[in-house]
C-alpha positions in Angstrom: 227.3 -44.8 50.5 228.2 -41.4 48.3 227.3 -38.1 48.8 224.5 -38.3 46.2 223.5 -41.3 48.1 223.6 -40.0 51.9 222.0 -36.4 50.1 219.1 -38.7 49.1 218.5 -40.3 52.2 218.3 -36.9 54.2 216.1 -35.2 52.1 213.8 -38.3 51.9 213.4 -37.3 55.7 213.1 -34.1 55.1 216.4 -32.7 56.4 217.3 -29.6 54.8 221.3 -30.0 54.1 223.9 -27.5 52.3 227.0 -29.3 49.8 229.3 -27.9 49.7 231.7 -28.8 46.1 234.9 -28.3 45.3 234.6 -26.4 42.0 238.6 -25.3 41.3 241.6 -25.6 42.9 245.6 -24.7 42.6 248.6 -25.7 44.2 249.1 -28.2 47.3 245.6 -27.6 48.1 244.2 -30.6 50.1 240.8 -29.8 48.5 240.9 -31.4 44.9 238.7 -30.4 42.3 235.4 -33.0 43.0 235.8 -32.8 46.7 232.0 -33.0 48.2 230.7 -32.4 51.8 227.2 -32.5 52.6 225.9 -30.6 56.6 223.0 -31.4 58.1 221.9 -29.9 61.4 223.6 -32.7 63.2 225.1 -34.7 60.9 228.3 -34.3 58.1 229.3 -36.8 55.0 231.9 -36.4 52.9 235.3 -34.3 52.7 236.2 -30.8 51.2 239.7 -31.5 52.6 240.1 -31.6 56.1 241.5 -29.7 58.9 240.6 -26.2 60.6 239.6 -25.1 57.0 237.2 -27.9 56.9 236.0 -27.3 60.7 235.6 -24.0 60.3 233.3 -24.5 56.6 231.2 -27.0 58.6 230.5 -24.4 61.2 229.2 -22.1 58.5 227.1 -24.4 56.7 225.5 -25.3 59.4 224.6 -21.5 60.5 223.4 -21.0 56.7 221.1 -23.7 57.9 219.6 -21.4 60.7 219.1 -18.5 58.3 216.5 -18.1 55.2 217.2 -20.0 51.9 219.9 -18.7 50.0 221.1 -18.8 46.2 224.4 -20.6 44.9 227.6 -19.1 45.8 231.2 -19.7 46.2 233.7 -19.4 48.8 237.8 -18.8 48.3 239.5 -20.5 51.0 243.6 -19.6 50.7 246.0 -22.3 52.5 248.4 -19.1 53.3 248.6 -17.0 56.4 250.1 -14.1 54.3 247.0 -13.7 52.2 245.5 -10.3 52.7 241.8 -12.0 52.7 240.3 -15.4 52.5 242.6 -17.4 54.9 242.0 -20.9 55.4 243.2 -21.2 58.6 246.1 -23.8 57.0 249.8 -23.4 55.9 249.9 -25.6 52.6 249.9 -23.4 50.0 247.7 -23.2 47.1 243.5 -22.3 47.0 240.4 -23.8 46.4 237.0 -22.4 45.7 233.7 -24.0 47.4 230.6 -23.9 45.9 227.6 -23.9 48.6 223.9 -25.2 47.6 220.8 -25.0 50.0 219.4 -28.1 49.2 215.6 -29.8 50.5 213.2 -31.9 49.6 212.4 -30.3 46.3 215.6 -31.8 45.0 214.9 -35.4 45.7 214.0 -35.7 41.6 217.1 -34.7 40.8 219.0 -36.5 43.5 216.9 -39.9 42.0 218.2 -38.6 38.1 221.9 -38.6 39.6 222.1 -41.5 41.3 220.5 -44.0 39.1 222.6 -42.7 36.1 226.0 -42.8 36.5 227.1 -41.6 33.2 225.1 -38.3 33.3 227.1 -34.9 33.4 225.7 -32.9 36.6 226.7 -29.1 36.1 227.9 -27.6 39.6 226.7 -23.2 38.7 225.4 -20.2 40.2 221.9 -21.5 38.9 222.2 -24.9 40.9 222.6 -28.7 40.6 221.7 -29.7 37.3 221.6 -32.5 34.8 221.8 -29.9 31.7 224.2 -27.5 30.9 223.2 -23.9 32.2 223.1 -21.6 29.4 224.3 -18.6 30.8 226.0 -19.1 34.2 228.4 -16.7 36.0 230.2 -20.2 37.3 230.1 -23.6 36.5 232.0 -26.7 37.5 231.2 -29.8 35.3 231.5 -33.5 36.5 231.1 -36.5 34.8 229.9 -39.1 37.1 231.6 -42.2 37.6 230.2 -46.1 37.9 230.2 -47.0 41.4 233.0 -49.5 41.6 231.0 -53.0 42.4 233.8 -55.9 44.3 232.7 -59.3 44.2 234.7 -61.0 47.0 234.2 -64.8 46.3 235.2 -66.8 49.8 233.6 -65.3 53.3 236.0 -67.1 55.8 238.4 -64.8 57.6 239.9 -62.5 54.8 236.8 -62.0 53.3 235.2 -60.9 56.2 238.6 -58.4 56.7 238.7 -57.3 52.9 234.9 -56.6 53.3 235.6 -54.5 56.1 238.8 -52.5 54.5 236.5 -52.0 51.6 233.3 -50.7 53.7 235.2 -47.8 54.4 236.1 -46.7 50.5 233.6 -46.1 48.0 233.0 -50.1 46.4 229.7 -51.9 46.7 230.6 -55.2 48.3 229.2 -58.4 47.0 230.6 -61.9 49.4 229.8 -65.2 47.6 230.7 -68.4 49.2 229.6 -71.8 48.5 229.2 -73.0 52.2 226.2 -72.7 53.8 225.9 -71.1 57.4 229.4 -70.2 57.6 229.9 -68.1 60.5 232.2 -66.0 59.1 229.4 -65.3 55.9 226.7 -64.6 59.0 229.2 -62.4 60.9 230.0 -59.8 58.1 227.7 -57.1 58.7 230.1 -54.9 56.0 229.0 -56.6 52.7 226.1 -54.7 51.1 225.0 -58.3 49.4 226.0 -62.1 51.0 225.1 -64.9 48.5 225.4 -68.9 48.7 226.4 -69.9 45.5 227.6 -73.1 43.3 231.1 -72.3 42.4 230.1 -74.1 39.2 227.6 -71.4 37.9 229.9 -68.7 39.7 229.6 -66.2 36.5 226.1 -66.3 36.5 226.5 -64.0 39.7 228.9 -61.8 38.2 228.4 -59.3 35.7 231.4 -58.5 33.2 232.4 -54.7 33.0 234.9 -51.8 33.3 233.7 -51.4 37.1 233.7 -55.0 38.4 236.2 -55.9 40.5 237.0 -59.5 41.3 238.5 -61.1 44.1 239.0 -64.6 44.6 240.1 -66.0 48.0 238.1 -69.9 48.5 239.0 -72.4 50.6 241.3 -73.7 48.9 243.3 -74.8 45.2 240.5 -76.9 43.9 237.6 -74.5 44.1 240.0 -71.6 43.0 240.7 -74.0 39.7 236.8 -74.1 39.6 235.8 -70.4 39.9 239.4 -69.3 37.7 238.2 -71.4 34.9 234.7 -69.9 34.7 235.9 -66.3 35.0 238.9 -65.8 32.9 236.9 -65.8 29.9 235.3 -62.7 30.9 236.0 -59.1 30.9 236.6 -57.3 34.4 238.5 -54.0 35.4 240.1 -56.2 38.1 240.6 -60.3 38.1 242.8 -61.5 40.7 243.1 -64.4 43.1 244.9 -64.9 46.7 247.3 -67.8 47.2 251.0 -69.1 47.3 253.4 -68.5 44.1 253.5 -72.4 44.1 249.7 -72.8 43.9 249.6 -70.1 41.4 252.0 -71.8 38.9 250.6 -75.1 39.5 247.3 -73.4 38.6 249.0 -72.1 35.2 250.3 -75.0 33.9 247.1 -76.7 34.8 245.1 -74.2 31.6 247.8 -73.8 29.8 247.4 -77.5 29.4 244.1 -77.4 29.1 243.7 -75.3 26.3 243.4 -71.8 27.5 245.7 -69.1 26.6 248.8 -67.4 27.9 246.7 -63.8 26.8 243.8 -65.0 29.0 246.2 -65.9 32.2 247.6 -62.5 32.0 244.2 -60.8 32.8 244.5 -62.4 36.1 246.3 -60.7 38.9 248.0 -63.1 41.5 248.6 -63.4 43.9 246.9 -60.5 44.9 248.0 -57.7 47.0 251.2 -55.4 47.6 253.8 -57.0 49.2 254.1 -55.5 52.3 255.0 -59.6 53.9 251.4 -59.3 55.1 250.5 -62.3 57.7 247.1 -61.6 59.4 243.9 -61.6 58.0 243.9 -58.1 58.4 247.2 -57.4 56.7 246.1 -59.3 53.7 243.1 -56.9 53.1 244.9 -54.0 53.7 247.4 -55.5 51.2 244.3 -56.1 48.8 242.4 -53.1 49.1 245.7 -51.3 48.3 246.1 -53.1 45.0 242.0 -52.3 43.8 242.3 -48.5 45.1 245.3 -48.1 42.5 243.7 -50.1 39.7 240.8 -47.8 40.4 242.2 -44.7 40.7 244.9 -44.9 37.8 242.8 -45.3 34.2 245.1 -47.6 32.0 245.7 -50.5 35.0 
C-alpha cells in the first residue's frame, strides 16, 4: 500500500494525520526529492529518509497533532553538525527541505482524485495538496504520479509463494496465477493482493498488456512454460521473463523459432530470470528476482 493509499484509509476513520514530503534536496542527502511520511497518533507509513533526523521529524508531527490546525510549511533539515541552524542530527552532508500538511477527513475527495488517477500532477505548495497548479504560491513541489507497478506471478508453488513475499514488501500489486486447484502453497500465500486458478491456455485473458505489467513465469515445469510463453510473447509488457535452466531455455528457443515466431519477439523475454548471485533456496531465487524487476522499474529505458 502507498502513502496515498495508507492516507486514505486513516482519514476514512477519521484519524487526523500530518505528511510530511520531500519537496527539494542537495547533496548526499538520504531524503530524495519524492520522499513521503505520513504520522498518525500512533501509527507512521512511509520514509523521509531515516535515522535520528527522521525520529526526531516524527516526534514533531506528532506534537503538531496535539496542537490547533496549522497551514502548509516547510522545514530545512541540514545533514551537517557545523551548520549554524537547522541540524539534522546526521553527518552526511547535503539538505533537504520538508513540507508538512495537516490533513483530515475533508481531504478524503482529494485523496479518492489521486489515487484512482495515476497520471494526474498533484502540486505539493504553501496552499496545500492539489490536483491544479496553484496560481500564486510562495512554494511548490510538482509530482507526476506514477502507475502502480502490477506483477503477475504465474506458478504459486514454493518460489512463488517467496517472490510474493519479497515483493509485499516493495511497492508492486501482486497477482499469483496457477493452474492447480487447492495447492497449498496458492492457499498459504497470504502476500498476494489477488490468487486466481486459471487455464494456462487462456493465460493472457488474465493479463493485461502495458508499460507497468510485469510478468513472471515460474510453472511446474517445461511444458506449461511452452504453453503460457507462447500466449504471452505476442504482447507488450515492461517486464517478460521466465525462471528455468539455460538448457530448458534454449530448448524452448529453438522450439518457436521453429515454429514460426521471431528472433525480435524472443528477445522481449528475459531468462532466466534473476541476478546471478548462484541463488539455491526458494528464497534466494526471489531475492534474485525481485532484484532484476526493482532495476527494470527503477531505470526508464530497461
Amino acid at each position: 500500500m502507498d502513502v496515498f493509499a495508507t492516507i486514505h484509509a486513516w482519514l476514512q476513520q477519521k484519524k487526523r494525520c500530518v505528511l510530511m514530503v520531500v519537496i527539494s534536496h542537495q547533496g548526499s542527502s538520504p531524503g530524495r526529492t519524492g520522499f513521503k511520511m505520513v504520522v498518525s497518533e500512533n501509527q507512521m507509513f512511509g520514509t523521509i529518509g531515516g535515522g535520528i533526523m527522521e525520529h526526531k521529524l516524527v516526534e514533531y508531527a506528532r506534537s503538531l497533532l496535539q496542537g490547533e490546525r496549522f497551514l502548509p510549511f516547510t522545514k530545512l533539515q541540514i545533514h551537517d553538525k557545523s551548520a549554524a541552524q537547522n541540524q539534522s542530527g546526521m553527518i552526511c552532508s547535503g539538505q533537504q527541505n520538508i513540507a508538512f500538511f495537516d490533513l483530515d477527513s475533508k481531504h478524503l475527495s482529494l485523496l479518492s482524485d489521486i489515487i484512482s488517477d495515476h497520471k494526474s500532477e498533484v502540486f505539493f505548495s504553501d496552499s496545500g495538496i492539489s490536483l491544479l497548479q496553484p496560481e500564486a504560491a510562495v512554494w511548490c513541489y510538482q509530482e507526476t504520479l506514477k502507475k502502480q507497478a502490477q506483477v503477475y506471478i504465474i506458478g504459486g508453488g514454493h518460489v512463488g509463494l517467496a517472490l510474493s513475499e519479497v515483493l509485499s514488501r516493495l511497492d508492486f500489486e501482486i497477482h499469483i496465477l496457477d493452474h492447480r486447484e487447492n495447492l497449498n502453497t496458492m492457499q498459504a500465500n497470504a502476500f498476494a493482493h489477488h490468487k486466481t486458478t486459471v487455464a494456462f491456455e487462456e493465460i493472457e485473458q488474465y493479463i493485461p498488456e502495458g508499460d507497468a505489467v510485469y510478468v513472471v513465469i515460474m510453472s511446474f515445469g517445461y511444458r506449461t512454460d511452452g504453453v503460457i510463453i507462447r500466449r504471452l510473447i505476442r504482447r507488450s509488457y515492461k517486464y517478460l521473463g521466465m525462471m528455468g535452466s539455460r538448457e530448458k531455455i534454449e530448448t524452448l528457443k529453438n522450439d518457436l523459432l521453429s515454429e514460426g515466431f521471431t528472433s525480435e519477439q524472443w528477445s522481449q523475454l528475459r531468462a532466466p530470470i534473476g541476478l546471478d548471485i548462484k541463488s539455491e533456496t526458494a528464497q534466494e531465487i526471489a531475492i534474485s528476482v525481485a532484484a532484476e524487476l526493482i532495476a527494470v522499474k527503477n531505470k526508464p529505458g530497461l
